[in-house]
Kinemage of the C-alpha trace (Angstrom):
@kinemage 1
@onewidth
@group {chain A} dominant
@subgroup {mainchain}
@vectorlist {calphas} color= white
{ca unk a 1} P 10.492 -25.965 -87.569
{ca unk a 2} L 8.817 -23.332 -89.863
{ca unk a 3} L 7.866 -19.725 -88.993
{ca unk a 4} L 4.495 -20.482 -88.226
{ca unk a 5} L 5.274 -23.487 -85.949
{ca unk a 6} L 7.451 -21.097 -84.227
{ca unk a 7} L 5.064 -18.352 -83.575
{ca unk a 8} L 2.212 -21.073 -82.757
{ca unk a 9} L 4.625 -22.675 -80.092
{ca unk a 10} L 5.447 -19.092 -78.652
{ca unk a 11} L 1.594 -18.348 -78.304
{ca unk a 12} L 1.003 -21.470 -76.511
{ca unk a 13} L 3.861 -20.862 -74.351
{ca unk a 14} L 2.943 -17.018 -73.692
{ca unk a 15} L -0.624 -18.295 -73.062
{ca unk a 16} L 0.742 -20.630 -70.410
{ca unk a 17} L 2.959 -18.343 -68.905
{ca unk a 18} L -0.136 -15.999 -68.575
{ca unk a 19} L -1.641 -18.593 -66.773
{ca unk a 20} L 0.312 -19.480 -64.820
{ca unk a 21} L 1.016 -16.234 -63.492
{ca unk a 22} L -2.634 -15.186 -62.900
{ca unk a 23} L -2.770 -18.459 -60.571
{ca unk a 24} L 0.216 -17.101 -58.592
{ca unk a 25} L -1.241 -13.742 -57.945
{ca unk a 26} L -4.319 -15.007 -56.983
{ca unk a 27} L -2.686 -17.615 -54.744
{ca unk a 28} L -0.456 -14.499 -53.222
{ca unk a 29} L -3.962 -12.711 -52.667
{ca unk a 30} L -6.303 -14.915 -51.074
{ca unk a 31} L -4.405 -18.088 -49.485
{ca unk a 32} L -3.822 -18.050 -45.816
{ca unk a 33} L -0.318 -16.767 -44.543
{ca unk a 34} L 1.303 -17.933 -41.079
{ca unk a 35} L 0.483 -16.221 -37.840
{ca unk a 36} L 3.418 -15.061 -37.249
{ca unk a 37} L 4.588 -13.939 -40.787
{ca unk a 38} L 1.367 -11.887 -40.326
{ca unk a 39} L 2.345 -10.615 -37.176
{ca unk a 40} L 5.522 -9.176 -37.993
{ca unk a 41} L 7.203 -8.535 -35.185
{ca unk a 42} L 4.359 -7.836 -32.880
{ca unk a 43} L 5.638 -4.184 -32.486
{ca unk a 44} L 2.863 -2.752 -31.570
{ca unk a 45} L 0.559 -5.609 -29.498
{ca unk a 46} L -1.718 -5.418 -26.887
{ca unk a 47} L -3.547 -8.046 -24.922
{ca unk a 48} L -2.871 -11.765 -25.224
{ca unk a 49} L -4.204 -15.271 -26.105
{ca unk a 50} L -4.289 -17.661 -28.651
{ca unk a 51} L -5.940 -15.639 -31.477
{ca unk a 52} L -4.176 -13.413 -32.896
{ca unk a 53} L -6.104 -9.995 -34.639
{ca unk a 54} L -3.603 -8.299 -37.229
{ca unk a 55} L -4.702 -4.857 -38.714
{ca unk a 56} L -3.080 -2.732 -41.530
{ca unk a 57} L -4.668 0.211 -40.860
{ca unk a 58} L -4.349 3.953 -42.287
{ca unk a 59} L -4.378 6.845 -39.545
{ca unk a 60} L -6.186 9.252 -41.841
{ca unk a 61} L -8.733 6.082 -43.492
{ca unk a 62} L -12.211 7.551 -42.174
{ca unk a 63} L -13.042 3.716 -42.752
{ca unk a 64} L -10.352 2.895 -40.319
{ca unk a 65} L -12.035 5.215 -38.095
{ca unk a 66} L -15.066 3.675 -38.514
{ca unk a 67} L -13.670 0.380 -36.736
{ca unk a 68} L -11.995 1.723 -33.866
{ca unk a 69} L -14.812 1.427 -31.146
{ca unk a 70} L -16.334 -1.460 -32.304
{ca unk a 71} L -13.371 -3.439 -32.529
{ca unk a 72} L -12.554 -1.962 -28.785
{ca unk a 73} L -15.444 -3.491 -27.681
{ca unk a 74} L -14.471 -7.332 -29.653
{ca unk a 75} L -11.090 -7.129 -27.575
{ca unk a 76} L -13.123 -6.248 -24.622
{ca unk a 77} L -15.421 -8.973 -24.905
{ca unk a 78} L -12.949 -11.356 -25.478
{ca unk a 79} L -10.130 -10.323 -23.261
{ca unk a 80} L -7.644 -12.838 -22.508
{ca unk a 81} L -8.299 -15.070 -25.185
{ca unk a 82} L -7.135 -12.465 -28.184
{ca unk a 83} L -4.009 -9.959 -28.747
{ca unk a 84} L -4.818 -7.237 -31.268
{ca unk a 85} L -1.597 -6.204 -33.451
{ca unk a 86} L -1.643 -3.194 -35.443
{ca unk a 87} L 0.797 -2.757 -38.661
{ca unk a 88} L 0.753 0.495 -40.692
{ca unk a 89} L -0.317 0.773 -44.042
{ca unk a 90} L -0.142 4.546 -45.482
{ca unk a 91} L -2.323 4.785 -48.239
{ca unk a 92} L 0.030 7.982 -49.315
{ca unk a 93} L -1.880 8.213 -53.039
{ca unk a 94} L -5.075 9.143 -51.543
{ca unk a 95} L -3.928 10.555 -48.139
{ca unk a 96} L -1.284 13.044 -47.835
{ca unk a 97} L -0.825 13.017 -43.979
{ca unk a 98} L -0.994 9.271 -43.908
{ca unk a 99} L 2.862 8.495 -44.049
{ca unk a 100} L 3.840 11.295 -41.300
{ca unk a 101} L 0.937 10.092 -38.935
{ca unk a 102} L 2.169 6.790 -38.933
{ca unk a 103} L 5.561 8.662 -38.710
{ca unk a 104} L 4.282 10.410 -35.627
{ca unk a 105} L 2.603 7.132 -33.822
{ca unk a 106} L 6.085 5.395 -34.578
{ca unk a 107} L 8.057 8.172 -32.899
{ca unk a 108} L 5.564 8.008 -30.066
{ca unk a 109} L 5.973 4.661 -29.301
{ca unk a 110} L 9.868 5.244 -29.212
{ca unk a 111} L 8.521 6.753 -26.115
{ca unk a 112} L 6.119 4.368 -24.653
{ca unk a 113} L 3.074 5.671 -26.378
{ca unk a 114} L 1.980 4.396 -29.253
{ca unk a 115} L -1.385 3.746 -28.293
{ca unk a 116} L -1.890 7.042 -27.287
{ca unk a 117} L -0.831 8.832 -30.397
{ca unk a 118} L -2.540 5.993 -31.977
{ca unk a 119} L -6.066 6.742 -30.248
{ca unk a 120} L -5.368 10.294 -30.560
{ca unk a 121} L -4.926 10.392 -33.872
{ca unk a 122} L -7.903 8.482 -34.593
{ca unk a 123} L -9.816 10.619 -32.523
{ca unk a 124} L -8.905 13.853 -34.079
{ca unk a 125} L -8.555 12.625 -37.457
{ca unk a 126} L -10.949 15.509 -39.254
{ca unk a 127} L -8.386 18.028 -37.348
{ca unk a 128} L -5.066 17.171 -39.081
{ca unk a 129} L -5.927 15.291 -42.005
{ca unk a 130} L -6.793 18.290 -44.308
{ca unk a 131} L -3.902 20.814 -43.048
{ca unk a 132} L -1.089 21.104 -45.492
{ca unk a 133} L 1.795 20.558 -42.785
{ca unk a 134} L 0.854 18.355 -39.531
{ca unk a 135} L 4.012 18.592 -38.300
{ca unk a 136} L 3.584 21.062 -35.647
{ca unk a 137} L -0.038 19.207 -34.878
{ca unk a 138} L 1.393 15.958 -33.978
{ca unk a 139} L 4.184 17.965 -31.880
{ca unk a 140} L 1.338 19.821 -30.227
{ca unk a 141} L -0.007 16.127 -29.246
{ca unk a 142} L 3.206 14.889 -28.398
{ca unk a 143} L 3.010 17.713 -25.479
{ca unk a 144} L -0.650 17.245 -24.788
{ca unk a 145} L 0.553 12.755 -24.122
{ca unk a 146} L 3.624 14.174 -21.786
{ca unk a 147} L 6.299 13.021 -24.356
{ca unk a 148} L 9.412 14.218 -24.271
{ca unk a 149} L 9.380 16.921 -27.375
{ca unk a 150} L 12.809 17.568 -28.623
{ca unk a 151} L 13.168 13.732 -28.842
{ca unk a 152} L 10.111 13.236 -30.260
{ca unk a 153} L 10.869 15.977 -33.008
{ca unk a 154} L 14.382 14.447 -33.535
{ca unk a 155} L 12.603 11.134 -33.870
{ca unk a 156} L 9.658 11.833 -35.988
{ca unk a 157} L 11.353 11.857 -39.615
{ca unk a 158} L 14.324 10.038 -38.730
{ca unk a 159} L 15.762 6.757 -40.373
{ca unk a 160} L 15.055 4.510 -37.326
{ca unk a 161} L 10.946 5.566 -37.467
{ca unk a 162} L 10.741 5.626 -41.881
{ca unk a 163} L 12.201 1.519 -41.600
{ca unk a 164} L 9.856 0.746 -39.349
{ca unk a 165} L 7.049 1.923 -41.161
{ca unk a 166} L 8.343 0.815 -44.312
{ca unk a 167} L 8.879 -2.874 -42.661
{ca unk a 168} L 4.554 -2.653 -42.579
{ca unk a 169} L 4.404 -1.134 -46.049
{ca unk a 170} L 6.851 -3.844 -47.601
{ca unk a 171} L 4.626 -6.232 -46.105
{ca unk a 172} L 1.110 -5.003 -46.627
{ca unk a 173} L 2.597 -5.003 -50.782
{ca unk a 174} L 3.972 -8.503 -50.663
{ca unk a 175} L 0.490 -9.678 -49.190
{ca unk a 176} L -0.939 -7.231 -52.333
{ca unk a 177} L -3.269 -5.557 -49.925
{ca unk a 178} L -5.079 -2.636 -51.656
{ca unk a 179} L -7.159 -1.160 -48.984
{ca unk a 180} L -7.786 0.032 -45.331
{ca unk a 181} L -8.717 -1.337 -42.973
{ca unk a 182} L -7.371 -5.116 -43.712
{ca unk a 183} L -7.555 -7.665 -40.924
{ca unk a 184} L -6.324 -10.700 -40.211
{ca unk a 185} L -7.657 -13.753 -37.980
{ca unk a 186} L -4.675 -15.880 -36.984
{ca unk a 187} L -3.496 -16.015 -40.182
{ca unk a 188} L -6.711 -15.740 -42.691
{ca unk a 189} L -7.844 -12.249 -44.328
{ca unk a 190} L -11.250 -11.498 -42.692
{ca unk a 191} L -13.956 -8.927 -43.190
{ca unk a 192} L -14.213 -6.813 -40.121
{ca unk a 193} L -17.674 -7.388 -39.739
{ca unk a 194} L -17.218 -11.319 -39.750
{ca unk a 195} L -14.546 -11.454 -36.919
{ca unk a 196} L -16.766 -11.517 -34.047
{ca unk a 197} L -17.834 -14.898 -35.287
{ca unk a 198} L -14.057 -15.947 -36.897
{ca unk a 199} L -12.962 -15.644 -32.936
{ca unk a 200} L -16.202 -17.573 -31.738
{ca unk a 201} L -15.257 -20.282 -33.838
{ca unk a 202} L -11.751 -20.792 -32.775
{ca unk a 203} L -12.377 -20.206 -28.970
{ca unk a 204} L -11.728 -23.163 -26.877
């Protein structure tokens, strides 16, 4: 085989390649993954039925804000019939609290309260996301939800909360999410403002 046959033969084989691995990413992107894949370990859950609601959410998104009473009022409406998981998913380049909210929520729920610090967080979002340190904030909430402080300071950067957020972040890159808020509907990636009528379809 002569030098060009060579080169020809490595194009073609770099152009497959290519290919090929443009098909996988997009594959990795958009097809459907298993509920419970999705799910993770259902860490933080509430409310139960059949269809499943997954979110990979950001704590200081002011899109993931945005959701948070609507999407109250889609698990109220279809109580019984759905359970609502929530996974973290830091977006740490664009949000510089994001990481220690999550930190803070995690810690929380080490004490039964996750969806306390989750809702308060959410709810005072403009108050902590801009300050430089929120350390002593999310303390000062810690109080305010009757946790237990000195545990909850002990907790709040330790090994045992940083895995468990990083289990969500590991999984939120494998599925190559790039933004907040990301749903999914028992499985299938879904635009917030279509799950109202995902849910209605798969109601029996």
């Amino acid at each position: 085989m002569n030098i060009k046959s060579i080169l020809i033969f490595v194009a073609v084989t770099l152009g497959v390649l290519a290919g090929v691995g443009a098909l996988l990413w997009q594959f990795g992107s958009n097809a459907d993954k298993p509920i419970a894949e999705v799910a993770g370990e259902n860490k933080h859950s509430q409310g139960s039925g059949d269809i499943k609601i997954v979110e990979f959410s950001d704590f200081q998104c002011p899109a993931c804000l945005s959701v948070q009473e609507p999407l109250k009022v889609i698990l109220k409406k279809y109580e019984g019939k759905v359970e609502f998981v929530y996974r973290y998913f830091p977006l740490t380049s664009i949000h510089k609290n994001a990481l220690m909210s999550a930190q803070a929520a995690e810690a929380a729920g080490l004490q039964g309260k996750f969806w306390e610090m989750h809702d308060k967080l959410f709810t005072t979002q403009a108050t902590w996301g801009g300050v430089s340190d929120p350390r002593e904030v999310f303390v000062g909430y810690a109080n305010e939800l009757g946790l237990d402080k000195e545990k909850f300071v002990g907790d709040l950067e330790s090994q045992v909360v940083r895995e468990a957020v990083n289990v969500d972040l590991l999984a939120a890159t494998r599925y190559q999410i790039n933004g907040t808020p990301t749903f999914y509907v028992n499985g299938v990636k879904t635009e917030f403002g279509q799950i109202d009528a995902k849910i209605q379809g798969l109601v029996k």
